[in-house]
DOZA-743454 format. One record per residue (C-alpha): x, y, z. Coordinates in steps of 0.05 Angstrom, whole numbers, plus 5000, padded with zeros to 4 digits. Example, Ala and Ser with C-alpha at 12.3 -4.5 7.8 and 13.67 -1.06 7.14 Angstrom:
<rs>
524649105156
527349795143
</rs>
This chain:
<rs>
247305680727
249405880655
244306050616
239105810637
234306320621
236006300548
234405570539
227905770579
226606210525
224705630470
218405460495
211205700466
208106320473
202406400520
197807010487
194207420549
187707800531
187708560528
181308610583
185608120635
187708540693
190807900740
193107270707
193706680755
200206390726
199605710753
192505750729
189905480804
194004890782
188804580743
189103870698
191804290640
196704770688
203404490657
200404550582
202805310596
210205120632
215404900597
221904510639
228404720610
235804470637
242504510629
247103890631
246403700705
240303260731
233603580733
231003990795
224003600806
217903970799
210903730825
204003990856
203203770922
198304070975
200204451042
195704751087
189904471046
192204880980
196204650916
202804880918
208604690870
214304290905
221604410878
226903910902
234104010877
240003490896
245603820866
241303950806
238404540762
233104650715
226705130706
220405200695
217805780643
211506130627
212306640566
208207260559
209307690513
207008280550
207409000516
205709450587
202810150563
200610320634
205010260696
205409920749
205809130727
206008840790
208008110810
205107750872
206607120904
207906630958
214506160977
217205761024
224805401034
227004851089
232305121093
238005601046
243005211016
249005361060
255205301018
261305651027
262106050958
259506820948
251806800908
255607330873
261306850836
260106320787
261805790829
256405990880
250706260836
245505730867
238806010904
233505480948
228405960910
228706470854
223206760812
225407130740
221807600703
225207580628
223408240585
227808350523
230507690490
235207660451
238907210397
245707380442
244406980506
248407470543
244308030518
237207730551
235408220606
232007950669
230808110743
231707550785
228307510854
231507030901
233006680960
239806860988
243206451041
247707001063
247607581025
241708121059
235508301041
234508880997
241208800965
242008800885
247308630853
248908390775
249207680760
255907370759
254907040678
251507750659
251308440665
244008410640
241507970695
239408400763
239308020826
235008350876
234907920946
227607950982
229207431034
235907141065
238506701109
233406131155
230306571203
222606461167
224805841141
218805291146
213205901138
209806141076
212406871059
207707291014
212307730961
209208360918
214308750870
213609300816
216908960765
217609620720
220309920770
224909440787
228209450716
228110260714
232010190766
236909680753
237409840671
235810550682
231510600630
223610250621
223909580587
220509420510
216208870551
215408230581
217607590554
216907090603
217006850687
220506340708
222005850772
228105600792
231305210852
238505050829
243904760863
248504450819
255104990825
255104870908
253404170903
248304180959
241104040965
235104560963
228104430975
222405030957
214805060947
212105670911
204605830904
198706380889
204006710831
199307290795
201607800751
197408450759
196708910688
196009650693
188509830664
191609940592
197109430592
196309090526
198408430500
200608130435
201207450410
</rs>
């Protein structure tokens, strides 16, 4: 998936108030929801993106056939105040099951990933993100640096099948997530993003994703 987050990145800006505390991303997928998303894709087919309802509740449905593109919410988030915590819920069939290592370019495909971008940059390869995914093999808790960049973190909350088919409820520190990877604390937020891709492995991925909040400490500010 080369990239990808750096076309992402040319979509408009979504300005947060300073007195917000949690912002419902999807916006409880409302008429206007996709007003703040913007699709962006490489040169494969699209991943298809739609709100469908399970257990009574809209979710958004991601279908992939060997296919990869994203959906992108900037915010350009300035945090003064830690913790900036990110909340949500997903759910796979099942992980994609190809042969090549998440950790090469040939097998850099996830049924479910969710990126926080902070520092953009003009250099695509200079954009630093933490990606939370999916893994099909590699286990839980491992981190490791994305095969197309050394500024892209890939932290691994779930792996393999075994809760495949339920709805998993995820919660990270996203500062602290960065200090850790980058060692240092990041200038700010630019952006979250969704992707199922699965166009290097050639194989099919199916994810629904839901309830995706972003909590601000009490003085985080934002700027337009």
């Amino acid at each position: 998936m080369p990239n990808l987050l750096h076309l992402l990145l040319s979509s408009c800006l979504f300005a947060v108030t300073c007195s917000a505390e949690t912002i419902d991303l999807f916006d409880k997928f409302d008429d206007n929801w996709r007003d703040s998303w913007h699709e962006k894709k490489l040169f494969s087919k699209p991943t298809v993106y739609r709100v469908t309802s399970d257990e009574g509740k809209p979710v958004l449905h991601g279908v992939s056939h060997s296919a990869n593109s994203g959906l992108l919410r900037e915010l350009m988030l300035s945090p003064t105040h830690y913790p900036v915590r990110l909340r949500w819920q997903w759910k796979i069939t099942q992980t994609l099951g190809a042969e090549a290592s998440e950790k090469t370019r040939s097998g850099d495909d996830y049924v479910a990933r969710i990126c926080v971008v902070f520092e953009d940059s003009f250099i695509p390869l200079r954009t630093r993100s933490i990606q939370y995914v999916w893994s099909s093999r590699e286990p839980v808790g491992a981190v490791y640096r994305s095969p197309y960049s050394k500024h892209v973190g890939m932290i691994v909350l779930q792996s393999g099948d075994q809760a495949a088919g339920q709805w998993l409820a995820e919660e990270r520190d996203v500062i602290a997530d960065y200090r850790d990877y980058f060692g240092r604390d990041p200038q700010g937020i630019s952006a979250i993003g969704i992707v199922v891709d699965t166009d290097n492995t050639n194989t099919q991925g199916e994810a629904w994703f839901t309830d995706l909040q972003i909590e601000l400490g009490s003085s985080a500010e934002a700027r337009n």
